[in-house]
Every structure is written in structure tokens, then in C-alpha cells.
N, C-alpha and C positions, 0 to 999 in steps of 0.2 A: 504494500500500500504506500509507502514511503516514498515511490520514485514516482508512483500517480501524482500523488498527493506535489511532489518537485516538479512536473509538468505542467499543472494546472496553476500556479504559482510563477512559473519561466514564459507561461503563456500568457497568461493573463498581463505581467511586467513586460513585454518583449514581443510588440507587435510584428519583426520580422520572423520570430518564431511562431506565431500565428500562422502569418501566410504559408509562411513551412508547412504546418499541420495541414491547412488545408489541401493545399496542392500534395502534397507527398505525406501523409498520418503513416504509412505503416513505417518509414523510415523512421520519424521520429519517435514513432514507439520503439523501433529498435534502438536507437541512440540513447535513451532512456531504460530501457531493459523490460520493459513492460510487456507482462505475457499471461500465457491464460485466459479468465474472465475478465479481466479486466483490460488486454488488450483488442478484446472482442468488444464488450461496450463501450468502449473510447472510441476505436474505430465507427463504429456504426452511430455515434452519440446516442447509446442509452445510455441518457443520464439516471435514470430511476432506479439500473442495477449497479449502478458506479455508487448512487445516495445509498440503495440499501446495504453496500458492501463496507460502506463508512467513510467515501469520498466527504472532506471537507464542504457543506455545502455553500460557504462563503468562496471558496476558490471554485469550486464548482460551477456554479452559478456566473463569477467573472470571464470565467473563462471558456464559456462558453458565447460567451456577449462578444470577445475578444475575437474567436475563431468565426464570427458573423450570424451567431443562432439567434435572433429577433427574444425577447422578453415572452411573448404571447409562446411562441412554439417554445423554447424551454418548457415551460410552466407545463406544454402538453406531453410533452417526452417526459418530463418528472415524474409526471400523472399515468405514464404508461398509455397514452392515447395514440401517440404517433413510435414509431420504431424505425 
């Protein structure tokens, strides 16, 4: 969870590593060491199994703002409505 947790935080500070994520996620998950479940829902931004897994929801939440996810659609991926 720790390096999650160092991503969402590097993302959120560090708009070229944004654009990074966007364009190229699975790299940066590599660069980051991120694997398992939680390089599945990062990839696909389910945030809602990232919150239930104990993602920070303050970094969470920015850094997804960061990588271009609108306020409204967050809130519905959190909700488990969109995937």
C-alpha cells in the first residue's frame, strides 16, 4: 500500500507525472512497483476498491482531479457506479 499510497501523492504534486499516468499508467505503475489488486484498480481507476483497500482518501480523491477525472465521475467510480 505504501508505494500506492507514494503515487497518489507524486501525482497529485507533479503534474508532468500526471500526464505520465495518463498517457503510459502501466509504466508508471511499474516505476512505482505497484502490482496485484491494486495495480488492476489504479489502472482501470476503480477508485472504490483502491478506498476499500485503505487508499488515503485525501490523496485519492486529488489525484484523481490531477490525472483529469471531473469531481461528478469520481464520486460515481467511488460509488461503484461506473468501472
Amino acid at each position: 500500500m505504501y508505494s500506492l499510497q507514494k503515487l497518489l501523492w507524486d501525482v497529485r504534486k507533479d503534474p508532468a507525472l500526471a500526464d505520465r499516468f495518463r498517457a503510459a499508467p502501466d509504466t508508471v505503475l511499474d516505476e512505482y512497483g505497484i502490482e496485484g489488486v491494486e495495480r488492476t484498480a489504479m489502472a482501470a481507476l476503480d477508485f472504490k476498491t483502491l478506498y476499500d483497500r485503505g487508499a488515503n482518501p485525501y490523496l485519492l480523491y486529488f489525484c484523481a482531479l490531477q490525472i483529469g477525472v471531473d469531481r461528478a465521475e469520481y464520486y460515481a467510480r467511488l460509488r461503484g457506479e461506473l468501472s
